[in-house]
C-alpha positions as CSV (number, residue, x, y, z in Angstrom):
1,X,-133.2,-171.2,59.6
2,X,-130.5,-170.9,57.4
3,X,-126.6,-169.9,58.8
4,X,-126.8,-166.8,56.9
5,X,-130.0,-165.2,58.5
6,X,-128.6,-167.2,62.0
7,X,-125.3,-165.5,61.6
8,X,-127.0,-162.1,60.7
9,X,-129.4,-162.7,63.5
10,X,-126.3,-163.2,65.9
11,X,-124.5,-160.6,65.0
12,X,-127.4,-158.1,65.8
13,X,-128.3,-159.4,69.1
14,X,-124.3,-159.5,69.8
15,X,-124.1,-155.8,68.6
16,X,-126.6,-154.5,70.8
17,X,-125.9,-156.5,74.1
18,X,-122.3,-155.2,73.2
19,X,-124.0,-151.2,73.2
20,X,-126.2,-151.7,76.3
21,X,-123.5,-152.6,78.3
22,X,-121.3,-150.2,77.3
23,X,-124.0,-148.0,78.2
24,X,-124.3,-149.2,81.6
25,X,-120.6,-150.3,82.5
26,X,-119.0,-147.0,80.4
27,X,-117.1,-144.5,83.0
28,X,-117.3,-141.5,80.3
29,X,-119.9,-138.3,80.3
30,X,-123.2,-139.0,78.5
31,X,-122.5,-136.9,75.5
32,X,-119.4,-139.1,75.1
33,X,-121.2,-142.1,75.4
34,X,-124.0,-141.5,73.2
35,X,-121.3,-140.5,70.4
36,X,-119.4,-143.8,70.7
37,X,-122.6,-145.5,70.3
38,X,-123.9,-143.6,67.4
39,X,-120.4,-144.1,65.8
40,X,-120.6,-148.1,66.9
41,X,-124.3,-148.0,65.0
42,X,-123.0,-146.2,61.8
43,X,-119.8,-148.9,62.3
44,X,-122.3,-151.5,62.7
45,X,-124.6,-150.6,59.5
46,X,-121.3,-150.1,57.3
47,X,-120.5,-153.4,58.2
48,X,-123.9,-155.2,57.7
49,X,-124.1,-153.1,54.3
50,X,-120.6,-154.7,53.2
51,X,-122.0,-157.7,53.9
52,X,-125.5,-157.3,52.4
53,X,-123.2,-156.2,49.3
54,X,-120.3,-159.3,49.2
55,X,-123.9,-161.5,49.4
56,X,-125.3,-159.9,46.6
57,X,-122.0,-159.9,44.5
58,X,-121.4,-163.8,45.6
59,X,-125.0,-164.9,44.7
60,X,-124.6,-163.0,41.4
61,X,-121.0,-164.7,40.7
62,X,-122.9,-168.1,41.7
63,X,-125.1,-167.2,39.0
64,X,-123.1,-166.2,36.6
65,X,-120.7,-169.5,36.9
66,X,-123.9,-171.8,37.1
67,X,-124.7,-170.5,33.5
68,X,-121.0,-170.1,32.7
69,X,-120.6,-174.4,33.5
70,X,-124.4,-175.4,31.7
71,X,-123.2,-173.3,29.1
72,X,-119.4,-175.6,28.5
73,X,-121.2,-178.5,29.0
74,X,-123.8,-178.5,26.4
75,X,-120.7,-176.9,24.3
76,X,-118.7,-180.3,25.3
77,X,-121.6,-182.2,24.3
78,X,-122.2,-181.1,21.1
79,X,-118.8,-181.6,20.5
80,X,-118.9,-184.8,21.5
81,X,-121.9,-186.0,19.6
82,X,-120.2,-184.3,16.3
83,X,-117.3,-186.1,16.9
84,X,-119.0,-189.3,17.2
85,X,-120.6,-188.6,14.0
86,X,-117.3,-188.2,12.2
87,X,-116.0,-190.9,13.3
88,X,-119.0,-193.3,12.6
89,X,-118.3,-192.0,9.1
90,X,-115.0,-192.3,9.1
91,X,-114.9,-196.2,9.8
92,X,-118.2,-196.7,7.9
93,X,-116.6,-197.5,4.9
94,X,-113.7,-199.1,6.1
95,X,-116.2,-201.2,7.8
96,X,-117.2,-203.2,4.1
97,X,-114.2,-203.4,3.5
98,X,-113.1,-205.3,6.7
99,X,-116.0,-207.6,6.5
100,X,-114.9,-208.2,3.0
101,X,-111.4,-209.1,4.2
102,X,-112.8,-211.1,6.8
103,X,-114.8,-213.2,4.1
104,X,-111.5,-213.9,1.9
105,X,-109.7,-214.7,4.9
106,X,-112.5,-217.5,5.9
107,X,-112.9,-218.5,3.1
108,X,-109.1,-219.5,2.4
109,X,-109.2,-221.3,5.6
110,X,-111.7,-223.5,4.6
111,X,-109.9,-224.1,1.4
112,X,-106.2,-225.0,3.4
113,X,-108.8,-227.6,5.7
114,X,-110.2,-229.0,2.4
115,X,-106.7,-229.8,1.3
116,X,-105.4,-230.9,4.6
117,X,-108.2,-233.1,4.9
118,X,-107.8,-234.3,1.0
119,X,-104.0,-235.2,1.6
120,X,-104.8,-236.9,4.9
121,X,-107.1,-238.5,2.9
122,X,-104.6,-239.8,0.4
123,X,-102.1,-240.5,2.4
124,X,-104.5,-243.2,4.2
């Protein structure tokens, strides 16, 4: 059972033990009696229909927020994925031009070796 229906369970059971024993341990006349505990129902049903209402509004605001937060996060997604996309074509050109850079710079390191090795060489 869940707390809500446990809790609204209780507090109908509490509501009427509380009624029959005012009926029984209640000093006052019978007409006065029989008001207080029509007035204790209609308390008792105002109460249970504020609460059937704040359910209702706090399921729907549940709701609401639930689509409110799928709703961001696809928004934050697609962002995301367009972002990635820029910058994949932001650095895709760069990205020839580092490998090309790269290439020059290997390539003048093997020529420095070459002539390292070549003056070692004459030097022996």
């Amino acid at each position: 059972m869940s707390k809500g229906k446990a809790f609204t369970i209780g507090f109908f059971v509490a509501g009427t033990v509380s009624a029959a024993t005012a009926l029984v341990v209640a000093p006052s006349s019978g007409r006065d009696l029989r008001s207080k505990v029509v007035e204790q129902g209609t308390e008792l049903k105002t109460i249970v229909e504020d609460l059937i209402q704040d359910g209702i509004k706090l399921k729907d605001q549940i709701a609401k927020t639930s689509k409110e937060g799928v709703a961001l996060i696809n928004e934050l997604t697609e962002e995301m994925k367009t972002s990635i996309e820029e910058w994949k074509e932001a650095v895709e050109p760069h990205q020839d031009n580092i490998y090309d850079y790269l290439e020059q710079i290997e390539s003048s390191i093997q020529d420095l070796e070459e002539k390292l090795q070549n003056q070692k060489n004459e030097k022996s």
